[in-house]
C-alpha positions in Angstrom: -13.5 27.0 -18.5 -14.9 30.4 -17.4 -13.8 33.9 -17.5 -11.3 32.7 -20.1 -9.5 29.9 -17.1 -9.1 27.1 -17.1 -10.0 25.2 -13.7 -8.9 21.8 -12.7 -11.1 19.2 -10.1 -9.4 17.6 -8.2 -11.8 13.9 -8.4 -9.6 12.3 -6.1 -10.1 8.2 -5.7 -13.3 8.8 -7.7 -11.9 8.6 -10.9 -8.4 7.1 -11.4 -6.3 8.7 -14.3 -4.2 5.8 -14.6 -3.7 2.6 -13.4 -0.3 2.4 -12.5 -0.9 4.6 -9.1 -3.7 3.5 -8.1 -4.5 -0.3 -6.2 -8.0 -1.7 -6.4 -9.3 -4.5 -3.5 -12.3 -6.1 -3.1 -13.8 -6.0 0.2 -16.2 -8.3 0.9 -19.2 -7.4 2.6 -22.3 -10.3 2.7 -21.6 -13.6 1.4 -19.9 -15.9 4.5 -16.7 -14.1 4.4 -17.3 -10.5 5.8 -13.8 -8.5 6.0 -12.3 -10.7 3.7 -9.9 -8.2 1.4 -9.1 -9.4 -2.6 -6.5 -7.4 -4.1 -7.6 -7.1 -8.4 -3.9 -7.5 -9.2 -3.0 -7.1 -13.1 -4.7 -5.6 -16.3 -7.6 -8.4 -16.4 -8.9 -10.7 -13.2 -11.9 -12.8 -14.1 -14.2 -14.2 -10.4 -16.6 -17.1 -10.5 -16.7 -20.5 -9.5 -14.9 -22.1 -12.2 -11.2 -23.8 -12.2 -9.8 -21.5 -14.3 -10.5 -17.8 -12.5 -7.9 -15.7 -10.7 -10.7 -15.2 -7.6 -12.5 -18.6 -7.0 -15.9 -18.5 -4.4 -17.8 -21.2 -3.4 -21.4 -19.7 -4.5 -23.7 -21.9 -6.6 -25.4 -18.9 -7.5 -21.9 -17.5 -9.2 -21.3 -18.8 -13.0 -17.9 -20.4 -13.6 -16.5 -17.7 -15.5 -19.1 -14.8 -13.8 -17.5 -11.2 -14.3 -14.3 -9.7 -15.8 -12.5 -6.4 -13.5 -10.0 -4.9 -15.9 -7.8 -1.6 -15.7 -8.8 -0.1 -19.2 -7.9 3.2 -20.8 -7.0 4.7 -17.8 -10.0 3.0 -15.5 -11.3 0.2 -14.1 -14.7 -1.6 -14.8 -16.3 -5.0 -14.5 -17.9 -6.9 -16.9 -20.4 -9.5 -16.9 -19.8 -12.7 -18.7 -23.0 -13.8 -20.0 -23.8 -15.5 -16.2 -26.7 -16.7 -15.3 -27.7 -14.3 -12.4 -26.1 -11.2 -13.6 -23.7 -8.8 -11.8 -24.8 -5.8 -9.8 -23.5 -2.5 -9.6 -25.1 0.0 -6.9 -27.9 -2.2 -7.0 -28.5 -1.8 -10.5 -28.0 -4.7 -13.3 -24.7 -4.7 -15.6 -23.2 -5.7 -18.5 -20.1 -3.4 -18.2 -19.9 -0.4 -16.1 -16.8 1.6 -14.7 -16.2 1.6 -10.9 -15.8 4.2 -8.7 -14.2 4.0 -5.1 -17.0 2.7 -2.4 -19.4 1.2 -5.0 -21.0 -2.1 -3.9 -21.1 -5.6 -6.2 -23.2 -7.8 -6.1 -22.1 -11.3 -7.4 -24.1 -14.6 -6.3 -24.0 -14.4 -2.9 -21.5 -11.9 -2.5 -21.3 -8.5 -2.1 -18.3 -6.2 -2.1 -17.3 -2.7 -2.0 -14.8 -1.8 -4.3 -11.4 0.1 -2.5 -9.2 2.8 -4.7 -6.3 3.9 -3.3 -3.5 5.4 -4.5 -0.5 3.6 -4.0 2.7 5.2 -3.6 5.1 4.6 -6.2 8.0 2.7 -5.5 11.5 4.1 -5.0 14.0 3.9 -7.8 16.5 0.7 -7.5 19.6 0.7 -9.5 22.1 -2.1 -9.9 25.8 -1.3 -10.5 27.6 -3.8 -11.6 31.4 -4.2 -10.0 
């Protein structure tokens, strides 16, 4: 605030306010399969190796459980899971961080860069009963 106003910025896919209009993908950029798009659907999608992830890679160098993305608090961050080679964020080791639109992860082999977009919200549907 100055001059006694109150300003507001405009942050724009930088910093999401909420998760509900906003979509986050994937986009992998090194790692075998280059252009490949993965949609983080839901509140909480854990990537690895493992059986039981919601994104499965063949990467040896990928943990089975390797990293948690989650819509928090009106963001979205990963999370390392204790794996054996680490996660990346901008080049830069993590044990959580929050994402921004365009930043590059590194996992094993792969590397992606992180997509925001604001979606745009679905139209109303009402069902009348006859």
């Amino acid at each position: 605030m100055r001059d006694g106003m109150t300003r507001r910025r405009d942050l724009g896919p930088q910093a999401p306010r909420g998760v509900n209009g906003w979509s986050a993908t994937l986009v992998e950029v090194a790692g075998g399969a280059e252009g490949n798009e993965y949609p983080v659907e839901g509140e909480r999608v854990v990537l690895g190796r493992g059986p039981d992830v919601d994104l499965a890679f063949e990467d040896d160098l990928m943990s089975a459980q390797h990293a948690v993305f989650e819509h928090s608090r009106g963001a979205f961050s990963v999370t390392d899971l204790d794996s054996t080679n680490g996660t990346r964020v901008n080049g830069a080791a993590v044990t959580t961080r929050a994402l921004a639109h365009g930043d590059r992860i590194e996992i094993g082999r792969h590397v992606f860069h992180l997509l925001l977009e604001k979606r745009d919200k679905p139209p109303r549907t009402w069902v009348i009963d006859e």
